[in-house]
C-alpha positions as CSV (number, residue, x, y, z in Angstrom):
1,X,-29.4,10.9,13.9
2,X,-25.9,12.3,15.1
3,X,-24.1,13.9,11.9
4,X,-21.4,15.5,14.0
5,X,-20.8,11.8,15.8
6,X,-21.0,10.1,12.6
7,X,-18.5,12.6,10.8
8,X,-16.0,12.7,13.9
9,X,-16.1,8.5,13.8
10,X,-15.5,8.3,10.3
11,X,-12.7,11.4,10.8
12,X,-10.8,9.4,13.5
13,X,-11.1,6.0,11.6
14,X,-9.4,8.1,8.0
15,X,-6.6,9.8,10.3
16,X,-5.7,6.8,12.0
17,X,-5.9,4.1,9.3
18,X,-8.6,2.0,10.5
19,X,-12.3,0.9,9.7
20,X,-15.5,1.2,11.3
21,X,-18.4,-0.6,11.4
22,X,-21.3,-0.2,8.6
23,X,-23.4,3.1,9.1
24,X,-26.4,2.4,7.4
25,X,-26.3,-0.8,9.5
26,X,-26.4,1.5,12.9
27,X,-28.5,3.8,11.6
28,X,-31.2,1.8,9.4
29,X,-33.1,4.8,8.8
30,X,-30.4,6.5,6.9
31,X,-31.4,8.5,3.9
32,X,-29.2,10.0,1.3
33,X,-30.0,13.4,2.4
34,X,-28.4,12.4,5.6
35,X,-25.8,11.0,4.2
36,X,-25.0,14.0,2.3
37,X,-25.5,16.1,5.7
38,X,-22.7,13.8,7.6
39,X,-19.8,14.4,4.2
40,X,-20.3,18.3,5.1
41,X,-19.9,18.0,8.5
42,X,-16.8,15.7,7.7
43,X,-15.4,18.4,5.4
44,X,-16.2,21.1,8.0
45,X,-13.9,18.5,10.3
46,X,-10.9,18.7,7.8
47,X,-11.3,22.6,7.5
48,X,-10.5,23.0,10.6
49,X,-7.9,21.2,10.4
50,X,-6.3,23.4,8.2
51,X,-7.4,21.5,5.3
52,X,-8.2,23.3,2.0
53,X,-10.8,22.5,-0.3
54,X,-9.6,22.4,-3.9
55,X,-12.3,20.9,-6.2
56,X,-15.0,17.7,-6.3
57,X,-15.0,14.0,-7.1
58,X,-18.0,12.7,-9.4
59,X,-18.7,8.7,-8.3
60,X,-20.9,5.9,-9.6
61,X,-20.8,7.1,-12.6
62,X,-20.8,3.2,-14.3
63,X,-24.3,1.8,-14.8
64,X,-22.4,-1.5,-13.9
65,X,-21.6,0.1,-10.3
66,X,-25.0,1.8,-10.2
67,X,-26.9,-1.2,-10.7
68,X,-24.6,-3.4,-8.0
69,X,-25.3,-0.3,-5.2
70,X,-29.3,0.0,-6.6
71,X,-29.0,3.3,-7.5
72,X,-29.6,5.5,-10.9
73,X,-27.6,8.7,-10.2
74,X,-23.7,9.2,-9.6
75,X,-22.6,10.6,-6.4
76,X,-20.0,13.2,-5.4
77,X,-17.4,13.8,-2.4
78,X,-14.5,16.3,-1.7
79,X,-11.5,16.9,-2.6
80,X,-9.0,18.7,-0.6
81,X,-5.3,20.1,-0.6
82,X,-4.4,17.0,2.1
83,X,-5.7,14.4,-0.3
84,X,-3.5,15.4,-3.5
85,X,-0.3,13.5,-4.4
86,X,2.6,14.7,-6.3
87,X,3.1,12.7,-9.8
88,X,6.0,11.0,-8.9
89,X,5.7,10.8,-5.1
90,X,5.0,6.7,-3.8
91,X,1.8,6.5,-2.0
92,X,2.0,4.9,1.2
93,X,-0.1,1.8,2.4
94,X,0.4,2.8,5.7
95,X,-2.4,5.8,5.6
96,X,-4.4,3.6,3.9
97,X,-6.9,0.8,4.5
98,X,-8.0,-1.4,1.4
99,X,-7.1,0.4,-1.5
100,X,-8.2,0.2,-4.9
101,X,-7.3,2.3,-7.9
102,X,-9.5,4.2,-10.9
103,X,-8.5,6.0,-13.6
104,X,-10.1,9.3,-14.7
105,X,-10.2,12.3,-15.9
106,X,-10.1,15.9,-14.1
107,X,-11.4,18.8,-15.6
108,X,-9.6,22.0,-14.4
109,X,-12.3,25.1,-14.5
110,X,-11.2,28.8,-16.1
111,X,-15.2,29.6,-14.7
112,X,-18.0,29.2,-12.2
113,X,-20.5,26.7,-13.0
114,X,-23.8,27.0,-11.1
115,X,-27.0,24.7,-11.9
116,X,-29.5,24.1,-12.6
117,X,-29.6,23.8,-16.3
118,X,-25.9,23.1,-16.8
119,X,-25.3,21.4,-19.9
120,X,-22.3,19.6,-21.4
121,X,-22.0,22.4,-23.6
122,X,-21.5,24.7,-20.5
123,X,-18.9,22.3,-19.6
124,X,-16.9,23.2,-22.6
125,X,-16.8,26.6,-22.3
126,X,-16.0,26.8,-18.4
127,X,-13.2,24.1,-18.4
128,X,-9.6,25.4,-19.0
129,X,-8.1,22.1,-19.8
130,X,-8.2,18.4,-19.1
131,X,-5.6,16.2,-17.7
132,X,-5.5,12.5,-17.2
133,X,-5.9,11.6,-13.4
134,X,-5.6,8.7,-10.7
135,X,-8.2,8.4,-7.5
136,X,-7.1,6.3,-5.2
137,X,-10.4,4.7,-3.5
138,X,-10.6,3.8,0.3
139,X,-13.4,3.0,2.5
140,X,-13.4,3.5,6.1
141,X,-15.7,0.8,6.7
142,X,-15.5,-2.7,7.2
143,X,-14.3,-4.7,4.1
144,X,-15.7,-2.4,2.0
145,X,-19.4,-3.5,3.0
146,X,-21.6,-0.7,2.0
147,X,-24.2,0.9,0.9
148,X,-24.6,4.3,-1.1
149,X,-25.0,6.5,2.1
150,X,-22.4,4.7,3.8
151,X,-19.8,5.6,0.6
152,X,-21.4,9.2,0.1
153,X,-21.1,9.7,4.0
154,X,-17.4,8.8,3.4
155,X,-16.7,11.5,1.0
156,X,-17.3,8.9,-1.6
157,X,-15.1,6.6,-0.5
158,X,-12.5,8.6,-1.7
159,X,-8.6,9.3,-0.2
160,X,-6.2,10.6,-2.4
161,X,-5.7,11.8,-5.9
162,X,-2.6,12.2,-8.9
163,X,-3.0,14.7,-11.3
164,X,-1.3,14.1,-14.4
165,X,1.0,16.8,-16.2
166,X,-0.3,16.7,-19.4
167,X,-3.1,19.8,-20.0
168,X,-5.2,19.2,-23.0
169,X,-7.3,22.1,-24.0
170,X,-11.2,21.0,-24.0
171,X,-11.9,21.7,-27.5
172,X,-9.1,19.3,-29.2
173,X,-10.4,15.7,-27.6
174,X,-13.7,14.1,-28.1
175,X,-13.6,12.7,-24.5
176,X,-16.3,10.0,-25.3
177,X,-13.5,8.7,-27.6
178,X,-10.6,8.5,-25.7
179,X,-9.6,5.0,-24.5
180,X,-7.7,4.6,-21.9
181,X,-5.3,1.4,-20.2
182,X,-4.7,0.6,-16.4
183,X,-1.9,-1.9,-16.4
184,X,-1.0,-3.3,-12.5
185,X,2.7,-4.4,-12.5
186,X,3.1,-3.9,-15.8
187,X,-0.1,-6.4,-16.8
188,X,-3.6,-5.0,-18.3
189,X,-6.2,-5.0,-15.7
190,X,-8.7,-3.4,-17.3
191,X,-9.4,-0.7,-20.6
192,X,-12.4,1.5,-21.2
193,X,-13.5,4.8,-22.8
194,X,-15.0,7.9,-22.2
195,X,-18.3,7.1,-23.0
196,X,-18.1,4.8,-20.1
197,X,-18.6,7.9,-18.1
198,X,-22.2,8.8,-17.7
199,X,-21.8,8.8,-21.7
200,X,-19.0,12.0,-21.8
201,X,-17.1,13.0,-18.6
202,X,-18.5,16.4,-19.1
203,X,-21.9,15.0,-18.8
204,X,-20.6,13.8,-15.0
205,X,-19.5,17.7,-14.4
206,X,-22.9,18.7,-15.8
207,X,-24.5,16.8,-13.2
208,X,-22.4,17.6,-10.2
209,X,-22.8,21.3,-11.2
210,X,-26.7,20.9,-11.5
211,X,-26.5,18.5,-8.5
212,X,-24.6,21.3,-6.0
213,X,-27.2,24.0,-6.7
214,X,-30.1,21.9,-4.8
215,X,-27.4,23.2,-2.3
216,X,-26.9,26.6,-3.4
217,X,-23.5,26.0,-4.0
218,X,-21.6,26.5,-7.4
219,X,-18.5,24.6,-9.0
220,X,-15.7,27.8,-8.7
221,X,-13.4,28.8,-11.1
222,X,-9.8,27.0,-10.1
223,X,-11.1,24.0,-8.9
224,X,-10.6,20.5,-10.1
225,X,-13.1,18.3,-10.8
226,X,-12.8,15.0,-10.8
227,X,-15.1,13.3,-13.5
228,X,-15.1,9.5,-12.3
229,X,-13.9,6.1,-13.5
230,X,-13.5,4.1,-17.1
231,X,-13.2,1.0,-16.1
232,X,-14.1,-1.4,-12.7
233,X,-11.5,-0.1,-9.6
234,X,-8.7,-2.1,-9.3
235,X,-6.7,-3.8,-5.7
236,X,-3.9,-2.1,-4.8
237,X,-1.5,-3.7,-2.8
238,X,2.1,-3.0,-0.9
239,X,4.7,-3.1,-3.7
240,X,1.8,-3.0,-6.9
241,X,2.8,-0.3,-9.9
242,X,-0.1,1.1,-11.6
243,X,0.2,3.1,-15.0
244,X,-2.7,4.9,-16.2
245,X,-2.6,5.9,-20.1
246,X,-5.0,7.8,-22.2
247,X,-4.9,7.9,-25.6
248,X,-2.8,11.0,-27.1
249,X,-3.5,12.7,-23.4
250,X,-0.7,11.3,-21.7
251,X,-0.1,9.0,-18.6
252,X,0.6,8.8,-14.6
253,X,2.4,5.6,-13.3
254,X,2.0,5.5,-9.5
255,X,3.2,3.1,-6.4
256,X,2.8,1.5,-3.5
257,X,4.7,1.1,-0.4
């Protein structure tokens, strides 16, 4: 199997706004492992690019989505300085190929975290604050038809990010309480809580950090982390507002063009 050929299709297919066929359809014996083999050489492509990696995306973190893609674990992809968008700033379809929005969570870290044995606990003490987020979801293959190497081969399906402004120290939120809205055009699309995520968002960091060190690799101080989705994604579209709001933790509204 060609990770560098795989990685440089799905590259040329995010840079120039296209899709590509199904991965794990040309390459029936892909694994996971692989899977996880062609993101890094994908990131490696965007490095040298010039682009800068600031923190990691947790996905699947739903048992809903878990049991649709067959799978019992959440997944993870990168996030870099090219992918993050201003609060404020209009996102534009045009970079974009069938978008769909989550809302989420994103844990800024004051220290390293390095697995295994991570707990929630070590969570706590290594975040600085939390602040409400939006990922906006993308696949670069066909109509969205996957499988979980084809998404974790795409960096998780992920394309851009919002950070909100709003930093709420750890210690004064019980995330597995906090409820949050996603209205689309000034309509409720969906509502869900915390314990949506993998039972507490910090349990999806705790993973991710215990995850990475299969890799040697640790969660570094300064980077965000992006915890993954309350609720079921939802279709953006040229024109569509979204507005994200978590309770007492503040809100992003975002559009399309």
């Amino acid at each position: 199997m060609d990770y560098k050929k795989i990685a440089k299709d799905l590259y040329d297919a995010e840079k120039g706004s296209y899709q590509i066929d199904q991965l794990t359809e040309a390459n029936p014996g892909m694994k996971v492992e692989d899977a996880y083999k062609v993101q890094l050489e994908l990131i490696e492509l965007k490095k040298k690019a010039g682009e800068k990696v600031i923190g990691l995306k947790v996905g699947l973190t739903s048992k809903a989505v878990q049991k649709m893609l067959g799978v019992t674990e959440p997944d993870y992809g990168h996030l870099t300085d090219a992918m993050l968008l201003p609060e404020g700033e209009i996102c534009s379809m045009d970079e974009l190929n069938q978008p769909k929005v989550e809302g989420e969570l994103a844990f800024c870290l004051k220290k390293s975290l390095k697995g295994p044995g991570v707990t929630i606990a070590d969570v706590y003490n290594a975040t600085n604050y939390v602040v409400p987020a939006i990922e906006i979801v993308d696949s670069r293959i066909k109509d969205w038809k996957i499988k979980l190497e084809d998404t974790i081969s795409d960096n998780g399906s992920s394309a851009k990010f919002v950070l909100g402004s709003k930093m709420t120290p750890i210690e004064e939120i019980d995330m597995r309480l906090v409820g949050m809205n996603l209205e689309k055009n000034g309509e409720l699309v969906a509502s869900g809580t915390g314990a949506e995520v993998w039972g507490n968002p910090a349990a999806a960091v705790a993973w991710l950090a215990n995850k990475l060190s299969e890799f040697d690799i640790e969660l570094k101080a300064g980077s965000i982390i992006m915890s993954g989705s309350f609720t079921a994604m939802s279709v953006a579209e040229k024109g569509d507002i979204f507005n994200v709001s978590f309770a007492g933790m503040g809100s992003i509204t975002l559009k399309f063009e």
